[in-house]
C-alpha positions in Angstrom: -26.1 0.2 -3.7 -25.6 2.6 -1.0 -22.5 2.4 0.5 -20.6 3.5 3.9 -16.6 3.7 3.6 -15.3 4.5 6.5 -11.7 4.6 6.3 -8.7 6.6 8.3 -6.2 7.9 5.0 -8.5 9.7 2.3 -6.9 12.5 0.5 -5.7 14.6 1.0 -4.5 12.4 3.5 -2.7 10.0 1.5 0.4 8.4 3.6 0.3 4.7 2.4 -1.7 2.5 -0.4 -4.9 2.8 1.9 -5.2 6.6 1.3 -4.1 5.5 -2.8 -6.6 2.8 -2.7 -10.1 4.8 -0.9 -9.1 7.7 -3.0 -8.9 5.7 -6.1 -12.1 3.5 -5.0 -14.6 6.3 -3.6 -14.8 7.5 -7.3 -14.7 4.5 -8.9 -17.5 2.6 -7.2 -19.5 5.8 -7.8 -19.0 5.9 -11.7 -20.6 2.3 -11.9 -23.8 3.7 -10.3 -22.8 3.2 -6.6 -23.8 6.0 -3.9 -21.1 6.5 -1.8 -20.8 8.4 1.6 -17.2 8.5 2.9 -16.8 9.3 6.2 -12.8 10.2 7.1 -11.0 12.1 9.3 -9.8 15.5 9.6 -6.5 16.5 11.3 -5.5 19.0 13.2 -5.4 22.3 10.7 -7.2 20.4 8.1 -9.3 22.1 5.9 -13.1 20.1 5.8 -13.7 19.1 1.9 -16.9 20.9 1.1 -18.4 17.8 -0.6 -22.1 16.4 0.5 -21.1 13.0 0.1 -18.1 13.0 2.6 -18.1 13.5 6.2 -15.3 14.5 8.0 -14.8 13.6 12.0 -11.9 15.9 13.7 -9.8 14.3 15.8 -9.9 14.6 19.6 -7.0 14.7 22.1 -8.6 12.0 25.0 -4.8 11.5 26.3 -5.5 13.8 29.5 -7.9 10.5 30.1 -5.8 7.4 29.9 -4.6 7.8 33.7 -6.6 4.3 35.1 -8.5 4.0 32.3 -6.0 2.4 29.1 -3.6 -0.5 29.7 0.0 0.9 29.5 0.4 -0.3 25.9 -2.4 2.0 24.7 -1.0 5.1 27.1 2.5 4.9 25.3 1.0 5.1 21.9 0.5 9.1 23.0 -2.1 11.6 21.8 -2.7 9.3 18.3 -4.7 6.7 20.9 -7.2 8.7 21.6 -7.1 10.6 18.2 -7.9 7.5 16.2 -10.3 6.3 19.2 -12.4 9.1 19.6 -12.7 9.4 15.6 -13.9 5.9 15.3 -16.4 6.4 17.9 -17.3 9.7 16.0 -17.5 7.6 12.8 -20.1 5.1 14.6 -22.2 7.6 15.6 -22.4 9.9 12.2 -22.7 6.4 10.2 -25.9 5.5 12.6 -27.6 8.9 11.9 -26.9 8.9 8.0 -28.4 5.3 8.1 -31.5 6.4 9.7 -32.2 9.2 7.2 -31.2 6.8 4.5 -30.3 2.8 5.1 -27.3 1.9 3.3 -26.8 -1.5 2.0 -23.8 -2.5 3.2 -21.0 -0.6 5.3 -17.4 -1.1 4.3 -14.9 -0.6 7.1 -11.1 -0.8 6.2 -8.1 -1.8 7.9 -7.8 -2.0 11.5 -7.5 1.6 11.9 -11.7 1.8 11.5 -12.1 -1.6 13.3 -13.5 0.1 16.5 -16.1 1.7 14.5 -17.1 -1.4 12.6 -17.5 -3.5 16.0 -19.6 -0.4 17.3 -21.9 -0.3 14.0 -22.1 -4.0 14.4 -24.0 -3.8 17.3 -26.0 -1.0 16.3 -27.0 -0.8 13.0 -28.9 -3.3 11.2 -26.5 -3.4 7.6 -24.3 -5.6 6.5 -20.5 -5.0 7.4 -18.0 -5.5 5.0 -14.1 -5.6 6.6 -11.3 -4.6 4.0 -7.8 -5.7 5.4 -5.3 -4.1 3.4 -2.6 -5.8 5.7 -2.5 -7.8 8.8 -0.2 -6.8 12.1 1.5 -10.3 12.0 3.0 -9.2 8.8 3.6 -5.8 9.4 5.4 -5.4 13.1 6.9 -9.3 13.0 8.9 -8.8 16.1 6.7 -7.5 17.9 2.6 -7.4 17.1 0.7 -5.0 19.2 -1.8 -6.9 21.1 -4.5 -4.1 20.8 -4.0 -3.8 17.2 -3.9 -7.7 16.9 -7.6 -8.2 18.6 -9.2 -5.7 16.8 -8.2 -6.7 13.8 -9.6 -10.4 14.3 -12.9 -9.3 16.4 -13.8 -7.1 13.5 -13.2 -10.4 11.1 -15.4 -12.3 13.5 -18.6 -9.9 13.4 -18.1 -9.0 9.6 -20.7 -10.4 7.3 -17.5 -10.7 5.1 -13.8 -9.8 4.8 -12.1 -8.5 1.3 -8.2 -8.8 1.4 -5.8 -7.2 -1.6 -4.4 -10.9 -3.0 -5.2 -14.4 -3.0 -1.3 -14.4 -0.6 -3.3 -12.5 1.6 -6.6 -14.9 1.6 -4.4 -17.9 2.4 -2.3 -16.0 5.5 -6.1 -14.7 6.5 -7.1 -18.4 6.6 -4.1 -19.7 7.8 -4.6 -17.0 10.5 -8.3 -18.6 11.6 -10.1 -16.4 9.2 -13.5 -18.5 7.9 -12.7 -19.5 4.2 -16.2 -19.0 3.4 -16.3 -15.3 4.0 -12.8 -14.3 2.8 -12.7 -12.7 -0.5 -9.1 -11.7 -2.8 -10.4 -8.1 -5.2 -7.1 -7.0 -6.1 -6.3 -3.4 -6.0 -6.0 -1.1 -9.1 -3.5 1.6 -10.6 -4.4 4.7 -12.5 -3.4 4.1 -16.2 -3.3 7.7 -17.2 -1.8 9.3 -14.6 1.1 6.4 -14.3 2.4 6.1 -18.3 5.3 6.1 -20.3 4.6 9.4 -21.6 4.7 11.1 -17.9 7.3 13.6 -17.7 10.5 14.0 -15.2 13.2 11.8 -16.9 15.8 14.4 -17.5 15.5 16.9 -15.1 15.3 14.1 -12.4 18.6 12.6 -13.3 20.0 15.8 -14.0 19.3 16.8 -10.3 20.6 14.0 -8.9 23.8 14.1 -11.4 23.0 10.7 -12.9 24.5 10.3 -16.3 22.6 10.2 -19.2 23.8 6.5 -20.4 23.7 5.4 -16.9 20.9 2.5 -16.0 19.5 3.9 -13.0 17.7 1.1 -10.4 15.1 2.8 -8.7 13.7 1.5 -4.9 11.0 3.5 -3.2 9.3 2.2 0.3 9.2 2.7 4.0 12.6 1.6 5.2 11.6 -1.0 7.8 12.4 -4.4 7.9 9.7 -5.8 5.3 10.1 -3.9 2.5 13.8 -5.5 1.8 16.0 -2.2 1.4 18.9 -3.6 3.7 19.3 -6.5 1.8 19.3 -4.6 -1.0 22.2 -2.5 -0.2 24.0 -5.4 1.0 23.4 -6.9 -2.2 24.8 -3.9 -3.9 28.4 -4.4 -4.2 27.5 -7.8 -6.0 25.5 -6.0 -8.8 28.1 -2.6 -9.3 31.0 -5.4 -9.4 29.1 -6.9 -13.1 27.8 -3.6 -13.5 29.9 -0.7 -12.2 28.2 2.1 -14.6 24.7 1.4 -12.9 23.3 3.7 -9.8 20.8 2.9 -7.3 18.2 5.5 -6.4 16.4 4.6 -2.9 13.8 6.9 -1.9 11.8 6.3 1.5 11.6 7.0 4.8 11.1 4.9 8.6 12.6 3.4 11.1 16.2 2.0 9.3 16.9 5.4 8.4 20.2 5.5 10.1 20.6 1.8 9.7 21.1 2.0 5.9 22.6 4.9 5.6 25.4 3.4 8.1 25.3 0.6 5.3 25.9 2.6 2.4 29.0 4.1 4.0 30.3 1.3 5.8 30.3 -1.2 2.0 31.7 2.1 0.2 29.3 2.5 -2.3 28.1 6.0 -1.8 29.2 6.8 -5.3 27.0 4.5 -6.8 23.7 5.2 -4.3 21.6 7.7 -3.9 19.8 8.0 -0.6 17.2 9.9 0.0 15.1 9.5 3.2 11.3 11.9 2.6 8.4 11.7 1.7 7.8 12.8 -1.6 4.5 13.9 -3.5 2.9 12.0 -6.4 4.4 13.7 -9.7 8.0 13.3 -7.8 7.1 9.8 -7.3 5.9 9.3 -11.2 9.2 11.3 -11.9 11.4 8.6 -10.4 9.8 5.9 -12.2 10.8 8.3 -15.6 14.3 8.8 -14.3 14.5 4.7 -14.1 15.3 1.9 -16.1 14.4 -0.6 -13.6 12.7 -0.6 -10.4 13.3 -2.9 -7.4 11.3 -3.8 -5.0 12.5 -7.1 -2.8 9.5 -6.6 0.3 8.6 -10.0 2.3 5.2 -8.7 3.5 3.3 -7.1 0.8 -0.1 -8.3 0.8 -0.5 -6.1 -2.3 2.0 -3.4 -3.6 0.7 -0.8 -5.3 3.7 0.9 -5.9 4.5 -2.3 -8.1 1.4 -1.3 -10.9 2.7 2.2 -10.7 6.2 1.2 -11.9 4.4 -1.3 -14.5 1.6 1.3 -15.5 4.9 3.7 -16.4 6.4 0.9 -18.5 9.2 -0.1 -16.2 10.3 -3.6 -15.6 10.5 -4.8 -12.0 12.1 -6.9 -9.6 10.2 -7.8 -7.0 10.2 -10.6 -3.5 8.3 -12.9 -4.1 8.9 -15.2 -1.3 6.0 -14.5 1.9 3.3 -12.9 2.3 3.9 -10.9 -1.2 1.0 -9.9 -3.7 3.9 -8.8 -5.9 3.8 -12.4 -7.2 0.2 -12.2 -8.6 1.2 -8.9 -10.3 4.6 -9.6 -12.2 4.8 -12.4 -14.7 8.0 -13.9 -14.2 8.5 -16.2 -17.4 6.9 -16.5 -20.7 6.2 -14.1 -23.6 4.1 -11.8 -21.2 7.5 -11.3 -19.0 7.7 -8.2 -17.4 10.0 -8.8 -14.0 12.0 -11.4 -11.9 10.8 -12.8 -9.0 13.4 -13.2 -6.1 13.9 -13.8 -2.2 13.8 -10.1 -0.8 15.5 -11.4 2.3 18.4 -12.9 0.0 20.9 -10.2 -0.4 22.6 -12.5 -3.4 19.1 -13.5 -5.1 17.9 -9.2 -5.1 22.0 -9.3 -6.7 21.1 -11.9 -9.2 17.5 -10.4 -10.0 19.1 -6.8 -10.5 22.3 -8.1 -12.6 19.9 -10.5 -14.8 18.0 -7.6 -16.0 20.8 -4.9 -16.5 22.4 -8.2 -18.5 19.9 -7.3 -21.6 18.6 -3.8 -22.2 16.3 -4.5 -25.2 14.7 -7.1 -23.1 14.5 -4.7 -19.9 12.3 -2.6 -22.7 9.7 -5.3 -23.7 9.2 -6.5 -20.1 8.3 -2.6 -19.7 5.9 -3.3 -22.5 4.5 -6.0 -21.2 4.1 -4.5 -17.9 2.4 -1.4 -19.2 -0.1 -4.3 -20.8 -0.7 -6.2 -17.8 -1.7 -2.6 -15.9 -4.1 -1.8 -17.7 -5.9 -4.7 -18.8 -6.0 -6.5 -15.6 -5.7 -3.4 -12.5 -7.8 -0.6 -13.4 -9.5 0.7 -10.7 -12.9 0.1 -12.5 -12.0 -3.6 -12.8 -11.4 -3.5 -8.7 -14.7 -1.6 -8.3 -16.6 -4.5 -9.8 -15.1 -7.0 -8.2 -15.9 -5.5 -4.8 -19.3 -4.2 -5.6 -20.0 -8.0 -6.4 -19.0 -9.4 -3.0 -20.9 -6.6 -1.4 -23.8 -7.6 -3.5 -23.6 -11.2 -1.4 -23.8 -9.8 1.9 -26.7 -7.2 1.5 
């Protein structure tokens, strides 16, 4: 098949999971025969990737415009308005001429950052549009979904010949949502198996930088720190798990809008000795050097229609804790009982039950190593990449 992706995060803009998951899936879909033309966008200073099969739109600045023309909500989201605006109209337009020179057989648009484009194509080009949602604005801004966001994301469901969502969580809350059943499809995402693996270096000098002690079992948490992604009850449950455990340390690496919040939190329950905080972005081989440094990575979100991050802390043979109450794909990922164990399930909004999930595992060592085990499994013989790329190319094959 010939294939549009036209998607906002492609490396080397890589922010979230969408830039992990089009950088992951461009290649993919092309080793099982696909061809492939990613269009993306540049930013400002960006270099354009020389490569015939990607085309880059660069941004424009239409904020000098907005006076009588936006509602005020679209005016106070500043120069990235028109940015992301005028690239998906760039997007439309570039798509329509590739698809004159050479039809494709079905356009994939993700997320609701390329939803103006795909509701342009729609009534433009004669292809089949495919809409990946990666997450939903219900889930992600809870107290307060923007309304432009919010109608873009469900006109572009309405004129897609078919939508493909991360889980089978994220199916239900689409359908639950209004979604049609009979054009909502779950492919989960993947992980890359050689790049995340036990063998992966960073262990020592990680802990060493950070002044962790050898012996000590480390508890590693790594997310934007906004409400969702469960890092304030975390800390408030804390205390519980040093009290049963007071050699362990936490590690929380991330970045967003609680900033200041937890780091008031950490301070104000007296546990700075036992918690590391540190609010940046890092890059990839930090990231896989964390997972080394840990004995057990924590992850207690309530909106996660996927988690990646979850299958990069299994792929390095690391057992997880994980929320599993909500809108979580975490659940699908991490078996929670049996002999193919590798995590805990709990509440990420329950201080007490991320406690209990944290002190269970510490409890046992030997068995914190064979859920690793079995985690490592799991990764890569259920979420490679190839696996995901099959999957999709299938429900593309319906629409085309």
């Amino acid at each position: 098949m010939r294939i549009a992706m036209v998607v906002w995060e492609y490396p080397p803009h890589v922010v979230g999971g969408l830039g992990t998951y089009s950088g992951a899936m461009a290649p993919a879909l092309r080793a099982a025969g696909h061809d492939v033309q990613v269009f993306a966008a540049l930013r400002n200073g960006d270099v354009p990737d020389p490569q015939p099969d990607t085309h880059w739109a660069r941004q424009l600045d239409l904020s000098p415009t907005y006076l009588g023309v936006y509602k005020q909500e679209a005016s106070s989201w500043g120069a990235f308005f028109g940015e992301l605006y005028s690239t998906n109209i760039l997007w439309a337009d570039a798509v329509r001429a590739e698809h004159g020179r050479q039809p494709f057989d079905v356009i994939a648009v993700h997320d609701w950052l390329g939803a103006p484009a795909g509701l342009t194509l729609a009534q433009h080009v004669d292809a089949p549009i495919v809409f990946h949602v990666h997450s939903a604005e219900w889930g992600r801004q809870p107290g307060g979904p923007s309304p432009i966001v919010s109608q873009w994301e469900s006109a572009a469901g309405r004129a897609a010949d078919a939508t493909i969502t991360v889980s089978q969580a994220m199916v239900r809350d689409l359908i639950a949502h209004g979604w049609d059943a009979e054009r909502v499809y779950g492919v989960w995402n993947g992980v890359d198996t050689e790049k995340f693996a036990p063998d992966a270096p960073g262990r020592p000098e990680l802990r060493a930088r950070y002044g962790l002690p050898d012996d000590a079992p480390v508890v590693f948490f790594i997310g934007r720190l906004t409400g969702v992604k469960g890092a304030r009850p975390l800390i408030e449950g804390w205390p519980r798990v040093a009290a049963q455990h007071p050699e362990a340390r936490l590690v929380a690496l991330g970045t967003g809008d609680q900033d200041d919040e937890i780091r008031g939190l950490v301070a104000g329950l007296g546990v700075e000795d036992s918690v590391t905080l540190r609010t940046e972005w890092v890059s990839e081989d930090e990231r896989i050097a964390h997972f080394m440094a840990a004995d057990l990575v924590v992850l207690p979100s309530t909106y996660e229609p996927f988690g990646i991050v979850s299958l990069e802390a299994m792929a390095c043979g690391k057992p997880v804790v994980v929320g599993a109450r909500g809108v979580v794909g975490f659940r699908e990922q991490v078996v929670n009982y049996g002999p193919n164990q590798c995590g805990l399930h709990v509440n990420g909004a329950d201080p007490a039950d991320i406690a209990w999930g944290i002190g269970e595992a510490l409890r046992d060592g030997e068995r914190m190593r064979r859920w690793g085990e079995n985690g490592r499994q799991r990764a890569v013989e259920m979420f490679t990449w190839g696996r995901c790329a099959v999957r999709t190319a299938e429900v593309y094959g319906r629409v085309r």
